[in-house]
C-alpha positions as CSV (number, residue, x, y, z in Angstrom):
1,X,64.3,-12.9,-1.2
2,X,64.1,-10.5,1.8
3,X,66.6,-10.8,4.5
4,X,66.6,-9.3,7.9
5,X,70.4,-7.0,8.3
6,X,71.1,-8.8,11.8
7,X,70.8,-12.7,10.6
8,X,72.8,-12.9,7.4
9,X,75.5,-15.2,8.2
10,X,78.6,-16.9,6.6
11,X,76.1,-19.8,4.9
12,X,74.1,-17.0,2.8
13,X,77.7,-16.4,1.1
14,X,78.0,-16.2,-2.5
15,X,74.0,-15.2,-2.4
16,X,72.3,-12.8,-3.7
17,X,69.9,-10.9,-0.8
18,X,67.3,-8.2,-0.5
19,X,67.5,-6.0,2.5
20,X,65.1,-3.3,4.0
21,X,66.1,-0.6,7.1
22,X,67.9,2.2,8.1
23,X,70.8,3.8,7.7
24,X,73.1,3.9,10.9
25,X,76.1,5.3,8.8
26,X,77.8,6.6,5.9
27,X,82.2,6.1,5.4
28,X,83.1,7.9,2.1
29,X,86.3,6.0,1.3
30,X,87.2,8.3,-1.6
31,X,86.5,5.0,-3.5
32,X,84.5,2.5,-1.6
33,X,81.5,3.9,-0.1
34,X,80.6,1.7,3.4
35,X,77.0,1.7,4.4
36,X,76.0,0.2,7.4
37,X,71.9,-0.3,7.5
38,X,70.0,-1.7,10.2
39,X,66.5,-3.3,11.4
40,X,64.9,-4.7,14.2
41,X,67.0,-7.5,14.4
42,X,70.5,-6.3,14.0
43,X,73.1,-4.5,11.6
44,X,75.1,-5.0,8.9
45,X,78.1,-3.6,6.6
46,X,77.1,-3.2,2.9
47,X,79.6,-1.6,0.3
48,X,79.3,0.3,-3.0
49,X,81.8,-0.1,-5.6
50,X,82.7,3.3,-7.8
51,X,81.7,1.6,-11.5
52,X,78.3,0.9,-9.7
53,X,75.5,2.9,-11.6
54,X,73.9,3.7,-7.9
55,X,77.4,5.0,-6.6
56,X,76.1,8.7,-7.2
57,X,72.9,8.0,-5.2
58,X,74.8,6.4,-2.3
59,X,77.1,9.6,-1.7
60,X,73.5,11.3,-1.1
61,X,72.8,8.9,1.3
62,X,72.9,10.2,5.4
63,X,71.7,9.0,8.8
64,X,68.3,7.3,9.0
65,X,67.2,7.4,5.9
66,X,65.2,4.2,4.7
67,X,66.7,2.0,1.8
68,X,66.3,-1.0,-0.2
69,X,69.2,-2.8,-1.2
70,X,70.1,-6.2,-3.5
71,X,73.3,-7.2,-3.3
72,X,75.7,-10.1,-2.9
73,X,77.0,-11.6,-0.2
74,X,80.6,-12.2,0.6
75,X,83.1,-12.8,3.1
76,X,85.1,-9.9,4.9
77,X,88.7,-9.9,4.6
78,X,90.2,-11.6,7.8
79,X,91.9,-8.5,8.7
80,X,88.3,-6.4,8.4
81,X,86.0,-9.2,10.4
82,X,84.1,-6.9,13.3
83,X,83.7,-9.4,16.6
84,X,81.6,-6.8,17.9
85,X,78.8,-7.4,15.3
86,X,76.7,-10.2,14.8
87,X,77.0,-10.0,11.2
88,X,81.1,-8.8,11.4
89,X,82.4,-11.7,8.9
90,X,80.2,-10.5,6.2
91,X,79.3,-8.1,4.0
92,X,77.1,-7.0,1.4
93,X,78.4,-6.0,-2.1
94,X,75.2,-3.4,-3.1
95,X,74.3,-4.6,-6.7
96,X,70.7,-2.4,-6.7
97,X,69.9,0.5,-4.2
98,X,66.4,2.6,-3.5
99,X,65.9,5.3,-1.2
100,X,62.5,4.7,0.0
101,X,62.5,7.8,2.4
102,X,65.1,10.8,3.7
103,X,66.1,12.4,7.3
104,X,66.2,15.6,7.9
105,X,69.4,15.6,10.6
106,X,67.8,13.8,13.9
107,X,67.7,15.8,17.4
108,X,70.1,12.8,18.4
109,X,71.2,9.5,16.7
110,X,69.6,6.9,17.9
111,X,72.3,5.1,19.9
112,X,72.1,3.4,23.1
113,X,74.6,5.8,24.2
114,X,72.9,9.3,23.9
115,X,73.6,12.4,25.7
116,X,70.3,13.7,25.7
117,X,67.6,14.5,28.5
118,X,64.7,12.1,28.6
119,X,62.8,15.0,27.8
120,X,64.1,15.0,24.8
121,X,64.0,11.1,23.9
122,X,60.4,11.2,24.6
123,X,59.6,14.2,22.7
124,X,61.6,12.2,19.5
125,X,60.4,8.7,20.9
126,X,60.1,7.4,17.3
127,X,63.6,7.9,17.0
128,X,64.2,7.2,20.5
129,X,62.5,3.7,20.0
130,X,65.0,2.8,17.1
131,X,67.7,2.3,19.8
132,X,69.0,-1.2,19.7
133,X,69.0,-1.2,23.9
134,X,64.9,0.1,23.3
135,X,64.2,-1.9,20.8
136,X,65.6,-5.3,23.0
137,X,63.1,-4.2,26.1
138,X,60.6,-3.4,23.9
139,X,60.9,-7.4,22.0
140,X,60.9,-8.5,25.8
141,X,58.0,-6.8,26.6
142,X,56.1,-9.0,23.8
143,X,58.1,-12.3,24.7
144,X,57.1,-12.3,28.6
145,X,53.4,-11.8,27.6
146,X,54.0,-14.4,25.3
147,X,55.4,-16.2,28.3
148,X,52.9,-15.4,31.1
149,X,50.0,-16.7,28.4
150,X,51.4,-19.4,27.7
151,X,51.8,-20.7,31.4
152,X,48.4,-19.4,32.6
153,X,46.7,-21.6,30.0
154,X,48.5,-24.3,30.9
155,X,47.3,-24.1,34.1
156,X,43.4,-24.0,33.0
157,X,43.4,-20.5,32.8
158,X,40.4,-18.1,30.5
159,X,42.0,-14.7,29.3
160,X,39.1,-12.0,29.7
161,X,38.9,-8.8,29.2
162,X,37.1,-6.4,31.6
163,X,35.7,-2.7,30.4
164,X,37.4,0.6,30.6
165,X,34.7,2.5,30.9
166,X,33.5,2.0,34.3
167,X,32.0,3.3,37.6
168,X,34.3,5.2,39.9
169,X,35.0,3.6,42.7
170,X,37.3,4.7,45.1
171,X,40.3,2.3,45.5
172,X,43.2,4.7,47.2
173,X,44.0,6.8,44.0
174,X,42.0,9.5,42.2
175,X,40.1,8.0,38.8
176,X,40.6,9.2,35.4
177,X,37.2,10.5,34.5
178,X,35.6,10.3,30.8
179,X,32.3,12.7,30.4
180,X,29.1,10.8,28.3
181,X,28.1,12.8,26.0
182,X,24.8,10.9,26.1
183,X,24.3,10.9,29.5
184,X,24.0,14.8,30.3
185,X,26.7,15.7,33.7
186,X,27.5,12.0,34.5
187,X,30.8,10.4,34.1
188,X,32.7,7.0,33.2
189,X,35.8,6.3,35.2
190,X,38.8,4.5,33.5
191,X,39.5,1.1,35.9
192,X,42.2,1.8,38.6
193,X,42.2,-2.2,38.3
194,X,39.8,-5.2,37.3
195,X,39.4,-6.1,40.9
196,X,35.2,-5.8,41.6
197,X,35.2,-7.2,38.1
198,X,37.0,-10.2,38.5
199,X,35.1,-10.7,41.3
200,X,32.2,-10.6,39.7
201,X,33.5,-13.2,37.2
202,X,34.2,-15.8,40.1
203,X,30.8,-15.0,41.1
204,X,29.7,-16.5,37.5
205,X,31.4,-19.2,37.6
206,X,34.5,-18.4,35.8
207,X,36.7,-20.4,38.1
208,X,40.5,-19.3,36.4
209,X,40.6,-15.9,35.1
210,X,43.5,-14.0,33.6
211,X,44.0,-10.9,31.8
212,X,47.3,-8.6,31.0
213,X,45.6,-5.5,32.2
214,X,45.7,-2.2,31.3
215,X,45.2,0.3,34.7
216,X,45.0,3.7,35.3
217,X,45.6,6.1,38.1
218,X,45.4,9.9,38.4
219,X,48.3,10.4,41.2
220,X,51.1,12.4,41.9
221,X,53.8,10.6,40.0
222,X,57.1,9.5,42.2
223,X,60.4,9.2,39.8
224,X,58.8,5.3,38.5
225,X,55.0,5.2,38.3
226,X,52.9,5.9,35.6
227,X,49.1,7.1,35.3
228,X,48.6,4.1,32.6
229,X,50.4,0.5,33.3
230,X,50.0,-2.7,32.8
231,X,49.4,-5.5,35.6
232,X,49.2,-9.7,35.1
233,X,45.5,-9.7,36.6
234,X,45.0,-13.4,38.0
235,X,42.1,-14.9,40.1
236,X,41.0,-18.4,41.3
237,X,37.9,-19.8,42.8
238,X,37.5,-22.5,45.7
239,X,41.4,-21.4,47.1
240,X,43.3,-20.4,49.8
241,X,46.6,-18.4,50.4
242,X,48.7,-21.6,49.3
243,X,47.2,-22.1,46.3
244,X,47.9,-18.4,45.2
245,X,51.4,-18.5,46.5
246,X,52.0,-22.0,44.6
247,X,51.0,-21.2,41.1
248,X,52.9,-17.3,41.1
249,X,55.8,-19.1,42.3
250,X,55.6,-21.5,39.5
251,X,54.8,-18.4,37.0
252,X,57.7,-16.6,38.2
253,X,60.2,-19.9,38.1
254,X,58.8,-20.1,35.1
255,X,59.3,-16.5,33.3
256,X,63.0,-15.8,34.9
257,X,63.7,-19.4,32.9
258,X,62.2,-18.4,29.7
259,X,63.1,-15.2,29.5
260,X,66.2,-14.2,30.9
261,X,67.4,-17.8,31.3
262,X,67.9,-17.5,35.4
263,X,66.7,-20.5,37.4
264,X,64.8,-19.2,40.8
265,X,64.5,-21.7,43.7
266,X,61.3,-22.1,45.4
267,X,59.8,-22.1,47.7
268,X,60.7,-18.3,48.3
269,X,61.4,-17.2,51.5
270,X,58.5,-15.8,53.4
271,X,58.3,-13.3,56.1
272,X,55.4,-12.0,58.3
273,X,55.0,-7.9,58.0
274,X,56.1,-7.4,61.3
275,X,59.2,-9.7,60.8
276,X,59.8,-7.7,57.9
277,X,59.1,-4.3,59.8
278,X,61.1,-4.9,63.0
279,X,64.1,-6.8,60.8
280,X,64.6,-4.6,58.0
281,X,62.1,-1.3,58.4
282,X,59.9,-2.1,55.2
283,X,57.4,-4.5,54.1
284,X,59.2,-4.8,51.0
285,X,62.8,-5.2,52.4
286,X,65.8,-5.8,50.1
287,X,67.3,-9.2,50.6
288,X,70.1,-9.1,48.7
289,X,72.0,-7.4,51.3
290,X,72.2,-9.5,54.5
291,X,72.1,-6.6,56.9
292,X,68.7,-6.2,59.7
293,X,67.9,-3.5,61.8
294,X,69.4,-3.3,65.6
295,X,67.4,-2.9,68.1
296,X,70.1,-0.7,70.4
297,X,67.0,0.4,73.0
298,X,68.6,-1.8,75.5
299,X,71.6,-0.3,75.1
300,X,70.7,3.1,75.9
301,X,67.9,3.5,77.9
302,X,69.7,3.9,81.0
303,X,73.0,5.1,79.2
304,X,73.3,8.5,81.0
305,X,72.9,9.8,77.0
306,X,69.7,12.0,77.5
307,X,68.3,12.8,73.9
308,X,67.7,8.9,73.6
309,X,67.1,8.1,77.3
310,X,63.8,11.0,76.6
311,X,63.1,9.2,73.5
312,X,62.6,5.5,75.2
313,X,60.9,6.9,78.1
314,X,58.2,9.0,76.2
315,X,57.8,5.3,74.5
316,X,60.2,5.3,71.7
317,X,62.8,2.9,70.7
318,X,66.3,3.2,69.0
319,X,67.3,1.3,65.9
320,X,70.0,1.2,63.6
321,X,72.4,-0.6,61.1
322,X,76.0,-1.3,60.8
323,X,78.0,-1.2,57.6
324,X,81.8,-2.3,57.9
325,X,82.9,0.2,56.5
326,X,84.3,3.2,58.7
327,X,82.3,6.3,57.5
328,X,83.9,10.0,57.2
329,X,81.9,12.7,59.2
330,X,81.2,13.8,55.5
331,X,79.3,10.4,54.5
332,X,77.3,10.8,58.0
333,X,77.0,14.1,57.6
334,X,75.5,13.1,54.3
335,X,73.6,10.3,55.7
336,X,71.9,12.7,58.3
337,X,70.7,15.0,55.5
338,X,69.2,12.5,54.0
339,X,67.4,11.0,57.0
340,X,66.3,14.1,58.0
341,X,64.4,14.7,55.0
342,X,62.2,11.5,56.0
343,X,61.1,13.2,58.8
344,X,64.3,11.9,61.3
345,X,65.3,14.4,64.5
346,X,68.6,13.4,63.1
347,X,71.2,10.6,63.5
348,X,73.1,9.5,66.3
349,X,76.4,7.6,65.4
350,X,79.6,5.3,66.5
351,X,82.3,3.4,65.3
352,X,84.2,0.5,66.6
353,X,87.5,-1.1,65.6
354,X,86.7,-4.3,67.3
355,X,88.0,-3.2,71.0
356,X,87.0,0.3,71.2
357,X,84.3,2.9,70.6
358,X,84.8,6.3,68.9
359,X,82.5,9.0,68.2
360,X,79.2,10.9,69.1
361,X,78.1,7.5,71.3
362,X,81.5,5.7,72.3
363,X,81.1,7.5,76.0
364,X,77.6,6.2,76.4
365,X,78.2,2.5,75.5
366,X,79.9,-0.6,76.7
367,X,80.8,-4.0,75.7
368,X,82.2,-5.5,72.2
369,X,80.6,-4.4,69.0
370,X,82.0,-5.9,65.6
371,X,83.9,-3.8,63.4
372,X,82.3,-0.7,61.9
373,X,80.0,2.1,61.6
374,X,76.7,2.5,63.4
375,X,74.5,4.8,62.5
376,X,70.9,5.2,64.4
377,X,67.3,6.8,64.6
378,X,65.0,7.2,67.6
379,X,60.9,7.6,67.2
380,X,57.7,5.9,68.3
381,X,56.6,2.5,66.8
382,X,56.0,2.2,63.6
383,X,57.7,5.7,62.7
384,X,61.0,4.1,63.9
385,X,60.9,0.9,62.0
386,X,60.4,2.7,58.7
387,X,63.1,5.3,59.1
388,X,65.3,2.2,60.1
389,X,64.6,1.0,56.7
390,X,65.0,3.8,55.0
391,X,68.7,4.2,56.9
392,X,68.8,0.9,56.1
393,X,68.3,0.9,52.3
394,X,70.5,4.4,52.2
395,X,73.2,2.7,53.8
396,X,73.1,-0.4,51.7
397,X,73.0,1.4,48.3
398,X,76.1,3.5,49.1
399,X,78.4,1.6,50.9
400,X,77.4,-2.5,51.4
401,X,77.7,-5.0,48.2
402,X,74.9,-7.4,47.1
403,X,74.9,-10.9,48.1
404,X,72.7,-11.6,45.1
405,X,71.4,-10.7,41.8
406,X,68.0,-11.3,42.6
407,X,65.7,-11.5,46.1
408,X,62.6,-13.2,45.8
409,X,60.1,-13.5,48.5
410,X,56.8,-13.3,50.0
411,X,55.5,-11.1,52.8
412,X,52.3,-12.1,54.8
413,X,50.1,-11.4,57.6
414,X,49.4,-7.8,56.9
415,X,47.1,-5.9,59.1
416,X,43.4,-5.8,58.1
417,X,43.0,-2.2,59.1
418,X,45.7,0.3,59.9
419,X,45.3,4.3,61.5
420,X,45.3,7.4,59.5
421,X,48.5,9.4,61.1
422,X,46.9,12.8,61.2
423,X,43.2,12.0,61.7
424,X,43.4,8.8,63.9
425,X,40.6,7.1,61.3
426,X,40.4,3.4,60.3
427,X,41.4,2.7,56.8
428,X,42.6,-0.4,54.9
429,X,46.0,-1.7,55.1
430,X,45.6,-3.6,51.5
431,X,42.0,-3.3,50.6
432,X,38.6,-3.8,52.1
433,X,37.7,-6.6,50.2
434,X,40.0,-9.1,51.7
435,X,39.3,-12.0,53.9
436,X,40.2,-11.4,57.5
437,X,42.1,-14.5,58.9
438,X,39.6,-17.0,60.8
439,X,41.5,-16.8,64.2
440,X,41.5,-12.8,64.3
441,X,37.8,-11.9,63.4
442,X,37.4,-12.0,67.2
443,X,38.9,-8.8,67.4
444,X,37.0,-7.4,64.9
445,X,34.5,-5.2,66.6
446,X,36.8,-4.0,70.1
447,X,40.7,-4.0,68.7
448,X,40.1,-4.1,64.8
449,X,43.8,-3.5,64.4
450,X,44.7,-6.7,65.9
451,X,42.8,-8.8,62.5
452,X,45.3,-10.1,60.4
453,X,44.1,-9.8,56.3
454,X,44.8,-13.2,54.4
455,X,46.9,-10.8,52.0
456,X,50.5,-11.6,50.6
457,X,52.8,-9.4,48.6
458,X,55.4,-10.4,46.3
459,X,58.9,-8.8,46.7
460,X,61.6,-8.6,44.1
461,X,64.9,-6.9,45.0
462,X,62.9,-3.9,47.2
463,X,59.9,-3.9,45.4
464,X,56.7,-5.4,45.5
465,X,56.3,-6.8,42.6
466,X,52.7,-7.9,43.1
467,X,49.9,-8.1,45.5
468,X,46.6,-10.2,46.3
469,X,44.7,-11.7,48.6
470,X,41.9,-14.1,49.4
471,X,38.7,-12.4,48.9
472,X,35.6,-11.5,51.4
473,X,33.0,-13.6,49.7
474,X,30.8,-13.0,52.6
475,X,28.1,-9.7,51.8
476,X,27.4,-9.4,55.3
477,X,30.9,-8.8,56.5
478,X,31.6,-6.8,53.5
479,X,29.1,-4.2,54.2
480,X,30.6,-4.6,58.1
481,X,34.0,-3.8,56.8
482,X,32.8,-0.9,54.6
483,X,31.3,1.0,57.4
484,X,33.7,0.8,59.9
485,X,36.3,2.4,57.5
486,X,33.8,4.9,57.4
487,X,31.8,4.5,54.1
488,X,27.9,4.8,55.1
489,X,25.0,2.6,53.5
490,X,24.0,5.1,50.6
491,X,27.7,5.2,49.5
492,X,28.2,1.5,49.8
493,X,25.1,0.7,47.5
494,X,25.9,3.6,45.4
495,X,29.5,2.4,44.7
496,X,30.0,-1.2,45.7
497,X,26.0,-2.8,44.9
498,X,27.2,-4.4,41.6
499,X,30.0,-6.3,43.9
500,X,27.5,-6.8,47.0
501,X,24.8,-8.2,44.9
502,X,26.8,-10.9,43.2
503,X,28.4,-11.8,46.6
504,X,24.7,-12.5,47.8
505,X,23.7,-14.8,45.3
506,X,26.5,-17.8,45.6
507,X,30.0,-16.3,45.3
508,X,32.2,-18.9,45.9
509,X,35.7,-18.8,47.8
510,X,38.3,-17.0,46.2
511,X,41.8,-15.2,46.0
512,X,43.9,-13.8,43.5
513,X,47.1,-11.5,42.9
514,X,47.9,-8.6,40.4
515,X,51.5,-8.1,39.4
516,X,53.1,-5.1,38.3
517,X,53.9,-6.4,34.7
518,X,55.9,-3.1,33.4
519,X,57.8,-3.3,36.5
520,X,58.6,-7.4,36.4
521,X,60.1,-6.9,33.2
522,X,62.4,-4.4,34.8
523,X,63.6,-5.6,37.3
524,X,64.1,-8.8,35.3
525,X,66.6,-7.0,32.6
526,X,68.3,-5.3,35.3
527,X,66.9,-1.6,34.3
528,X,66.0,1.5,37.2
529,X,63.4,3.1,35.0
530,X,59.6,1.2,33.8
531,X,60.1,3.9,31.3
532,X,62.7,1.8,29.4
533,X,59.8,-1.2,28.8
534,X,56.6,1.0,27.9
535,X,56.7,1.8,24.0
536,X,54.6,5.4,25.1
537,X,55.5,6.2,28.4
538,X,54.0,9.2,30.3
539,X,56.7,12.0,32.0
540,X,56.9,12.3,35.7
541,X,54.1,15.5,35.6
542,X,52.1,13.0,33.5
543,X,52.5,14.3,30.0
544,X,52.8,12.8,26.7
545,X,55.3,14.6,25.2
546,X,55.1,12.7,21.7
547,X,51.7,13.3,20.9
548,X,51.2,16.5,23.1
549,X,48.6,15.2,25.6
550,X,47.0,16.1,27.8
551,X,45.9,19.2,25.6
552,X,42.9,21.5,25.0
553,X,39.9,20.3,23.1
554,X,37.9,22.6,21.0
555,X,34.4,24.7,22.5
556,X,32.5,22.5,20.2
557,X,33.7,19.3,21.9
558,X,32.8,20.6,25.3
559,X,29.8,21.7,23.8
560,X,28.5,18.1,22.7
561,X,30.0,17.0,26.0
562,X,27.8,19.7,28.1
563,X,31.0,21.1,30.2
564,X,32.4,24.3,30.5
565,X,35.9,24.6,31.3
566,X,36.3,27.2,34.2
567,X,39.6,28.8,33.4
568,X,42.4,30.4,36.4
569,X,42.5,33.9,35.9
């Protein structure tokens, strides 16, 4: 009977066991020959005895190749149990052994230690994904879908799927494109998200949809985002905000339970976006360090220190943090650098040791400040929030302690419509298909940045974990709100008429949220990279380095696809 190497135990002793995997690695004894084998589930020790007729074949025997072994169980010695392994009381005596397949030597063994470039595991990621660490994200990956489904439907739930092929729309990133080869010069686009479908479905009738979500986005990748990912797509008719925020708080209550066995308290915390702008510089601020942004404006505007007295008057204001720690010009120094590269003049600076004030501001300030170092930026509203929370987060990460393994919370009342920096133009804060709040419309038409969206994001630790809104189910003032971000009539039948039609004829009320699925299971197990939970993940330039794609396809291909591929010279 077939056993699986990480669950035989002390009660299969004295049995005789079939076992399937790989080998980890070989100890030539000069008598006794150890083998060590391992699967999905775990590891254990088998041994070869010289008078055994497969002794020969086991000398043979190297890293990763596949076996099948018989053998008997028994009992280690006390003196050679392994506490480190799950199966370190017990061994297997090898009775019958098969080589089902070799190894040539791997580029690296597959270790959770290995001191390779990622470059490297990705290009192997076959081997890569026989890493016990790999293999546990990967089995997580399958248990919090197993989890998320199971909730949903207990909540009335449908699971739908929605098409890949699509229409581009445009939703903030550049589609992936797919040439018909029936339909000369025209073009599928792969679904940046399900959103005008889902739409569509509550439009139908389908009053609780769901679907684990595959997305994809042609963008310039930052060190953790992916052109392909995976998203928990919900939506709900005949809701408001609170009904959203309820259930996702009960999902998320209940996956951090299931999964990782940590008990979340709700309700979680919420904060408006500008509470979270003017406390902590971002609207997805990291609560598990207790530390908000200072406003020190007041404290310098008439403080005889020019370069921030010009900054205030010009309209500016002055912000900072305080860590307790007293920096060495070499940390600011460092600090500065780093500030400067997110568009900061530079950083102004003091310390206090609870009674007086030393460096580059103590001669400009008065009064009692606690213990510390200050550190500061200067800039015109909103610029000056956000490089506070940069400084912020910088400061945090290097030098301050969390309160917390995990911050969970929501931010609300985002903007409707917010201004392009360089061209001054109206675009969406979240999306254009949300429901402006009832008691803001009013500015609508004369101070559009004054409507508040009825949008909410999820924020986990510094990240937004997930975002939604209640949708415009009005086709009227979805056709208002296209145009004044500047999409004309033509444009709006061309790409939205699907949505706009199914508005018209009796969409109901209704709101939804997508979370980032690759990146929940992340942060859940504690890991920096989304590379560690997707089986196939893509480099930072995009690339599959496994299968070699993106790649060249051949003339005849492009041929039946009526393109011509205009080469650089």
């Amino acid at each position: 009977m077939r056993h699986y190497c990480g669950e035989v135990t002390l009660e299969n002793e004295g049995k005789r066991i079939k076992l399937f995997g790989w080998v980890r690695r070989v100890r030539d004894l000069g008598g006794l020959i150890f083998i060590n084998v391992r699967d999905i589930t775990g590891e254990i020790q088998c041994v070869i005895e010289p008078e055994s007729e497969y002794y020969k074949m086991a000398k043979e025997l190297a890293s990763q190749y596949v076996v099948e072994i018989e053998g008997l169980v028994r009992k280690r010695p006390d003196s050679m149990v392994n506490p480190d392994m799950k199966t370190g009381e017990v061994e297997v005596v090898i009775e019958e052994l098969k080589i089902l397949n070799t190894s040539p030597t791997p580029p690296f063994l597959p270790e959770d230690i290995v001191d390779v470039s990622e470059e490297v595991r990705l290009r192997y990621r076959f081997l890569d994904l026989r890493r016990p660490q790999l293999q546990f994200n990967i089995l997580k990956r399958s248990q919090l879908m197993k989890h998320v489904r199971d909730y949903l439907y207990h909540h009335g739930f449908n699971e739908i799927d929605t098409p890949y092929l699509t229409k581009s729309t445009p939703e903030g990133a550049r589609d992936y494109v797919v040439p018909s080869r029936i339909h000369k010069g025209k073009f599928y686009a792969l679904p940046q998200s399900p959103q005008l479908y889902k739409q569509v479905l509550m439009s139908a009738g389908f009053d609780r949809y769901f679907q684990i979500a595959r997305c994809f986005r042609d963008e310039d990748l930052r060190a953790d985002r992916q052109p392909e990912f995976t998203q928990i797509d919900i939506e709900m008719s005949f809701v408001d905000i609170e009904d959203v925020l309820t259930l996702t708080e009960g999902l998320i209550e209940y996956v951090f339970d299931k999964l990782i066995g940590v008990h979340v308290k709700k309700p979680f915390l919420r904060l408006s976006y500008e509470e979270s702008m003017k406390n902590y510089g971002s609207d997805k601020p990291d609560l598990r360090y207790n530390s908000k942004l200072i406003d020190f404006t007041p404290y310098l505007e008439t403080s005889g220190f020019k370069v921030a007295e010009s900054i205030i008057s010009s309209g500016g204001k002055i912000v900072g943090v305080r860590t307790e720690k007293l920096l060495s010009r070499k940390e600011i120094e460092n600090l500065q650098n780093e500030i400067k590269k997110e568009g900061a003049g530079g950083l102004l600076w003091f310390k206090s040791d609870g009674e007086k004030l030393t460096g580059q501001l103590s001669k400009f300030l008065s009064g009692h400040f606690d213990p510390g170092t200050y550190l500061l930026v200067g800039d015109k509203e909103p610029k000056v929030y956000k490089l506070g929370g940069v400084l912020r987060n910088l400061v945090n990460r290097q030098f301050e302690k969390k309160e917390k393994e995990f911050s969970i919370l929501w931010v609300v009342d985002f903007p409707l419509f917010e201004r392009n920096e360089e061209t001054g133009a109206l675009e969406p804060a979240h999306h254009i298909f949300t429901m402006p709040r009832e008691d803001t419309l009013k500015y609508l038409r004369d101070e559009p940045e004054k409507v508040i969206g009825k949008q909410y994001d999820l924020v986990i630790n510094g990240i937004e974990l997930g975002s939604g809104s209640i949708r415009n189910h009005d086709k009227n003032l979805q056709v208002e709100l296209l145009k004044m971000i500047g999409i004309d009539e033509n444009r709006i039948q061309s790409n939205f008429g699907f949505l706009l039609e199914a508005l018209e004829y009796g969409a109901p009320p209704h709101g939804g949220i997508a979370l980032g699925f690759d990146r929940l299971l992340a942060v859940m197990l504690g890991l920096d990279s989304i590379r560690d939970v997707i089986p196939f993940p893509k480099t930072t330039s995009a690339q599959a380095l496994y299968e070699g794609a993106p790649d060249y396809i051949s003339e005849e291909q492009l041929k039946e696809l009526h393109l011509e591929i205009k080469r650089d010279d």
